[in-house]
matplotlib code that plots the C-alpha trace (Angstrom):
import matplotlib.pyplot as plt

x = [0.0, 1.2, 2.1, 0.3, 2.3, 1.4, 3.7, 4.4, 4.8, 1.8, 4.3, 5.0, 7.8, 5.4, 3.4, 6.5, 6.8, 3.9, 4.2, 7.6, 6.5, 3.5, 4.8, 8.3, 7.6, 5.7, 3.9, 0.3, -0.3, -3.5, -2.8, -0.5, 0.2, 1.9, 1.8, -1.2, 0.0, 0.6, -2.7, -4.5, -7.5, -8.7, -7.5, -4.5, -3.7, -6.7, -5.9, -7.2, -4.7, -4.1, -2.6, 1.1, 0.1, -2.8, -1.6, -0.8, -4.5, -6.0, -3.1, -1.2, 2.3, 1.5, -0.6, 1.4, 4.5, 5.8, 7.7, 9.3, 8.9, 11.7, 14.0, 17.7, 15.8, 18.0, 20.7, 18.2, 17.9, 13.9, 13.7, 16.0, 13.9, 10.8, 12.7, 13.3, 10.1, 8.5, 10.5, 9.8, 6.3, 6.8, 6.8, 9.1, 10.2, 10.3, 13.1, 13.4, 15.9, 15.0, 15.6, 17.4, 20.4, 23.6, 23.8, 27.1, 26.8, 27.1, 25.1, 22.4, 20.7, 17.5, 15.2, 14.2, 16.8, 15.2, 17.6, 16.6, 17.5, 20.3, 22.3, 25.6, 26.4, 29.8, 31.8, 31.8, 29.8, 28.0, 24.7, 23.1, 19.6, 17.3, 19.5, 18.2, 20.2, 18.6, 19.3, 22.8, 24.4, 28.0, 29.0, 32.4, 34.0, 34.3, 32.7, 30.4, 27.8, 26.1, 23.3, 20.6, 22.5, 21.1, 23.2, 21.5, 21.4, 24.4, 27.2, 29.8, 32.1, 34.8, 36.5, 37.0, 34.9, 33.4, 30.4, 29.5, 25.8, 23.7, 26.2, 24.6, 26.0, 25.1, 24.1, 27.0, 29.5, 32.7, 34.5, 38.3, 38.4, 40.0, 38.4, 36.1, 32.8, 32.1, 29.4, 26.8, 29.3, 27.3, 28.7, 27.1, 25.4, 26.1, 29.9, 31.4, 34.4, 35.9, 39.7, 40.7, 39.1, 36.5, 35.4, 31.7, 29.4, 31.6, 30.4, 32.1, 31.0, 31.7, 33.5, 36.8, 36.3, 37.1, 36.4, 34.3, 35.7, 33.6, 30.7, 28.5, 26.4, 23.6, 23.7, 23.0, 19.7, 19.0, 19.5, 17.0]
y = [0.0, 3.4, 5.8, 8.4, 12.1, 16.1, 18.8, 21.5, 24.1, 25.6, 26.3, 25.0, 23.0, 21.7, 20.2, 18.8, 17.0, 15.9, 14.2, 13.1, 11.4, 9.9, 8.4, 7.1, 6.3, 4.4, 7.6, 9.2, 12.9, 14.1, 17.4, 19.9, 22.4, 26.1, 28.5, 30.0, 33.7, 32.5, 29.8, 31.7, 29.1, 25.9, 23.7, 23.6, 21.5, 19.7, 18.5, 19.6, 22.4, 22.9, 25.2, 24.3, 24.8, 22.7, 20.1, 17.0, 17.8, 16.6, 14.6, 13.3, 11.9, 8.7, 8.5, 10.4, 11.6, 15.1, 16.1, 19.3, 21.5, 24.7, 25.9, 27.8, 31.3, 32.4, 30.3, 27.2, 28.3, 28.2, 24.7, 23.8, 25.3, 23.7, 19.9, 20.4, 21.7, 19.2, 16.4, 17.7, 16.9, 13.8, 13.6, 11.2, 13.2, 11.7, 11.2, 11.0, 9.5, 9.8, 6.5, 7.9, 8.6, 6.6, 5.8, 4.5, 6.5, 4.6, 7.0, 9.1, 11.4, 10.0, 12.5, 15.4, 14.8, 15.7, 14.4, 14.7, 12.9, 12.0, 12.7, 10.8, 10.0, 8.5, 5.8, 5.9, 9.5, 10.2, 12.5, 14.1, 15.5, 18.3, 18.5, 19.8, 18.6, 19.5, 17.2, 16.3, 17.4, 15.0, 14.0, 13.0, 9.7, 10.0, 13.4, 14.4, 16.4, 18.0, 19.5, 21.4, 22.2, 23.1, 22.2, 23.7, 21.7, 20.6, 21.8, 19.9, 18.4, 16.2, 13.7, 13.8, 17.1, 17.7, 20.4, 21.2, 23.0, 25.7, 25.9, 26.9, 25.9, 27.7, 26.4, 24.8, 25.5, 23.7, 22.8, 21.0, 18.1, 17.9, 21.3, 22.1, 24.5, 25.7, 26.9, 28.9, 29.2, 30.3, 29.4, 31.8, 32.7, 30.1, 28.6, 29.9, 28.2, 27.4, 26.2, 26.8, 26.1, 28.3, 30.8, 30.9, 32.6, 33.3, 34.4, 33.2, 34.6, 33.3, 37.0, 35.8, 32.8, 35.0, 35.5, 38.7, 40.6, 42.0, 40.3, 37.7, 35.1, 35.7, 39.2, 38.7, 39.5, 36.4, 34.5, 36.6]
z = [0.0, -1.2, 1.6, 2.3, 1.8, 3.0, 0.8, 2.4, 0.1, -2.5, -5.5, -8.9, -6.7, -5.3, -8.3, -9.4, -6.7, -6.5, -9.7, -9.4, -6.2, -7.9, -10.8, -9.3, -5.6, -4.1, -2.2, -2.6, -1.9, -0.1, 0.7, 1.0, 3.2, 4.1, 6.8, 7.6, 6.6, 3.3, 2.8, 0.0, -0.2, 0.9, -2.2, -4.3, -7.5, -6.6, -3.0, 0.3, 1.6, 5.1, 7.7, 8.7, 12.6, 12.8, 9.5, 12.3, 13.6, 10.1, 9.2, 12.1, 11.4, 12.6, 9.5, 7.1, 6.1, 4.4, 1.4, 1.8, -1.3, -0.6, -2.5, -1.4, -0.4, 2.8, 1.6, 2.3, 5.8, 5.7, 4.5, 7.3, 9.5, 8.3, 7.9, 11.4, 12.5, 11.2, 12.3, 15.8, 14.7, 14.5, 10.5, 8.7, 5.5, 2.2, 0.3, -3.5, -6.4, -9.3, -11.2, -13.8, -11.0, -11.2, -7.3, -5.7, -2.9, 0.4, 3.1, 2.7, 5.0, 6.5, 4.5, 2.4, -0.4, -3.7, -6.4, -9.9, -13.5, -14.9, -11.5, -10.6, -7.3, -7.3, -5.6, -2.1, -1.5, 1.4, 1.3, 4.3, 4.7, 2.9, -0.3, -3.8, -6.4, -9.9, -13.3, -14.8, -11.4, -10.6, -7.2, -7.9, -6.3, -2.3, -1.9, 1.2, 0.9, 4.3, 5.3, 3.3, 0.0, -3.1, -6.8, -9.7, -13.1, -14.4, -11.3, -10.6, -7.4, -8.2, -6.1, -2.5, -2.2, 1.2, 1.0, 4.6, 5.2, 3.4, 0.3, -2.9, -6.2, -9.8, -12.9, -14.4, -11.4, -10.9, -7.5, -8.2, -6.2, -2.2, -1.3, 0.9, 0.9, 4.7, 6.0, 2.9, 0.4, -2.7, -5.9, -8.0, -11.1, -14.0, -14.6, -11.2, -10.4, -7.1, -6.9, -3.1, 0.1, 1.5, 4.2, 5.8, 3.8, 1.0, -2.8, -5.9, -9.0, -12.9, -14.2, -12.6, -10.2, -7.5, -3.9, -3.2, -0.4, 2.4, 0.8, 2.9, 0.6, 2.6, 1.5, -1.9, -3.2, -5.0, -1.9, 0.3]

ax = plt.figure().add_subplot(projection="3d")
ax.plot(x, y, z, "-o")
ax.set_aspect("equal")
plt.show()
């Protein structure tokens, strides 16, 4: 029997998940869900839509369990708040491979990964929780990958790669292998490249693969 699955989240993310989740997975949607300063109506795509603060009233999470439809806003702080709100709910959070992906990875994260086609998870890579990682993205051998990351289509990590928490990586970025991303690095806009370690909160940008002084990713508008 399918399980049963509230998305929070009343976006076209969210629809996408939906069907991702419902052709794939063995999971059926009956609602979703959103804070109740941002619940516009009563139904969306169809489906019952709910209140965050009272969703485990109508759909307790001994019953059901949640898909977490964010994106990187706040350098992907909000979905990490939410993942962890509503595991204190009691809510198991789905996870979800596409089956496209080329998997070798030997740990992932006990929920809220959305990993999309064509995606290569290498030999011996490790995966945490709550990461986005869009189509044609590579995980290169050995890599670890934290916390609550988002990779847009097509970036790249090679081997041995250890991307700590609330890092953002561009469309078509590039990180040389043995380095590490701390704390919300963001990679930038598309074909940023990183070739050195990082600092918390640091910004690379394509122009010149460069480190932007005095400049905090969390600063960026984009981000906000």
């Amino acid at each position: 029997m399918k399980r049963k699955c509230v998305i929070f989240g009343t976006t076209d993310f969210g629809k996408m998940l939906r069907y991702y989740f419902e052709k794939y997975a063995d999971v059926q949607t009956v609602a979703y869900t959103v804070d109740k300063a941002y619940l516009e109506s009563d139904t969306y795509d169809g489906l019952p839509a709910v209140a965050y603060e009272e969703v485990e009233k109508a759909y307790p999470p001994t019953e059901y369990t949640m898909v977490i439809a964010l994106g990187y806003k706040k350098m992907n702080q909000i979905r990490q708040q939410k993942f962890e709100d509503a595991k204190r709910k009691g809510y198991r959070i789905e996870n979800f491979v596409h089956p496209s992906v080329v998997d070798e990875s030997v740990a992932m994260g006990e929920g809220g990964n959305i990993i999309l086609e064509h995606v290569t998870l290498a030999y011996g890579t490790k995966i945490g929780n709550s990461n986005i990682i869009w189509n044609g993205s590579q995980i290169s051998h050995e890599s670890q990958v934290g916390d609550y990351n988002f990779f847009s289509v097509d970036s790249v990590i090679a081997g041995k790669t250890v991307v700590k928490n609330n890092c953002f990586l561009g469309i078509n970025s590039t990180v040389l292998g043995n380095r590490t991303l701390e704390y919300a690095t963001l990679v930038g806009g598309a074909g940023a490249f990183v070739k050195e370690n990082t600092e918390p909160y640091s910004v690379y940008v394509p122009a010149r693969s460069i480190c932007l002084e005095n400049k905090k990713s969390t600063e960026m508008a984009y981000t906000r």
